[in-house]
N, C-alpha and C positions, 0 to 999 in steps of 0.2 A: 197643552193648549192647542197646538197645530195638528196633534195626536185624534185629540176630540171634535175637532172639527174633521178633519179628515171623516172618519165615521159617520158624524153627521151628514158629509157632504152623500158620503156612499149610500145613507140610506132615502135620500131623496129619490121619490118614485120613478123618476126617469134619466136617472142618472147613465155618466159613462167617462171613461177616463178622461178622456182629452177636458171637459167640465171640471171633475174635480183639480187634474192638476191644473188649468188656469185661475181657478178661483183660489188654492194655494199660495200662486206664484204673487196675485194681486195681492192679498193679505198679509203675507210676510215681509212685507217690506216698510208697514208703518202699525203700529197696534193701531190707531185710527180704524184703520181697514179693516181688521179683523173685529174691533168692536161692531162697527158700523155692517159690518153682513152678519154675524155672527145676532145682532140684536134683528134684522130683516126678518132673520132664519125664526127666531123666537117669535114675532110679532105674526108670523108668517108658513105658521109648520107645513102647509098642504104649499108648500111652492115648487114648482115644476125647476127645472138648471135653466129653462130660458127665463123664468120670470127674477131669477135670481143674478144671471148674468144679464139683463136689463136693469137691474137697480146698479150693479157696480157700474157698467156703462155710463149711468145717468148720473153716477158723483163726479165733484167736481173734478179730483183730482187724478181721473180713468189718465186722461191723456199726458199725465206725466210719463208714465211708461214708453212713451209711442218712440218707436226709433226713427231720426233723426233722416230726412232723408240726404241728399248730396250735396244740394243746394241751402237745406236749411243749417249745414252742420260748418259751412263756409264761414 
Protein backbone atom coordinates (compact mmCIF):
# COMPACT_ATOMS: atom_id res chain seq x y z
CA UNK A 1 0.00 0.00 0.00
CA UNK A 2 2.58 2.72 1.15
CA UNK A 3 4.92 0.74 -1.15
CA UNK A 4 2.76 1.91 -4.24
CA UNK A 5 2.09 5.13 -3.40
CA UNK A 6 5.54 5.86 -2.66
CA UNK A 7 6.28 5.12 -6.59
CA UNK A 8 3.35 6.85 -7.35
CA UNK A 9 4.38 9.83 -5.49
CA UNK A 10 8.05 9.49 -7.23
CA UNK A 11 6.71 9.51 -10.55
CA UNK A 12 4.94 12.83 -10.25
CA UNK A 13 6.51 15.14 -12.88
CA UNK A 14 8.07 17.53 -10.32
CA UNK A 15 8.62 15.66 -7.61
CA UNK A 16 11.46 15.59 -4.77
CA UNK A 17 12.20 14.07 -1.50
CA UNK A 18 11.35 16.39 1.06
CA UNK A 19 7.31 16.01 -1.03
CA UNK A 20 7.26 12.66 -1.14
CA UNK A 21 8.24 12.00 2.53
CA UNK A 22 5.64 14.61 3.71
CA UNK A 23 2.87 13.35 1.98
CA UNK A 24 3.92 9.89 3.47
CA UNK A 25 4.16 11.05 6.88
CA UNK A 26 0.39 12.67 6.34
CA UNK A 27 -0.98 9.35 5.05
CA UNK A 28 0.08 6.93 7.35
CA UNK A 29 -1.47 7.89 10.17
CA UNK A 30 -5.23 7.48 9.16
CA UNK A 31 -6.32 5.20 5.95
CA UNK A 32 -8.80 8.25 5.56
CA UNK A 33 -5.76 9.99 4.22
CA UNK A 34 -4.31 7.65 2.24
CA UNK A 35 -7.72 6.99 0.57
CA UNK A 36 -8.59 10.50 0.19
CA UNK A 37 -4.94 11.59 -1.72
CA UNK A 38 -4.46 8.39 -3.11
CA UNK A 39 -8.20 8.87 -4.94
CA UNK A 40 -6.87 13.14 -5.85
CA UNK A 41 -3.86 11.21 -7.28
CA UNK A 42 -6.51 8.96 -9.64
CA UNK A 43 -9.09 11.79 -10.33
CA UNK A 44 -6.00 13.96 -10.98
CA UNK A 45 -2.82 12.07 -12.84
CA UNK A 46 -1.08 15.24 -14.46
CA UNK A 47 -0.88 16.89 -10.71
CA UNK A 48 2.28 18.80 -9.95
CA UNK A 49 3.52 17.99 -5.60
CA UNK A 50 2.19 21.63 -5.03
CA UNK A 51 -1.25 20.92 -6.48
CA UNK A 52 -1.19 17.72 -4.38
CA UNK A 53 0.18 19.31 -1.26
CA UNK A 54 -2.58 22.02 -1.59
CA UNK A 55 -5.40 19.46 -1.47
CA UNK A 56 -3.91 17.78 1.85
CA UNK A 57 -3.66 21.38 3.21
CA UNK A 58 -7.10 21.98 2.37
CA UNK A 59 -8.63 18.71 4.43
CA UNK A 60 -10.02 19.23 7.24
CA UNK A 61 -8.10 17.21 9.41
CA UNK A 62 -4.27 18.87 7.91
CA UNK A 63 -4.05 20.55 11.30
CA UNK A 64 -4.32 17.77 13.59
CA UNK A 65 -0.64 17.08 13.06
CA UNK A 66 0.44 20.83 13.83
CA UNK A 67 2.66 20.73 17.02
CA UNK A 68 1.47 22.30 20.04
CA UNK A 69 3.07 25.44 20.70
CA UNK A 70 4.00 26.48 24.67
CA UNK A 71 1.23 28.36 25.34
CA UNK A 72 -1.36 26.11 23.66
CA UNK A 73 0.12 22.82 25.17
CA UNK A 74 -0.55 24.55 28.93
Amino acid sequence: MMEQLSIRLNNVKDTYYGFIIAVLNYVKKKQSRYDAVTQFMNDNPNALSSDILKYICDQDDFYEDAVLTKNEAS
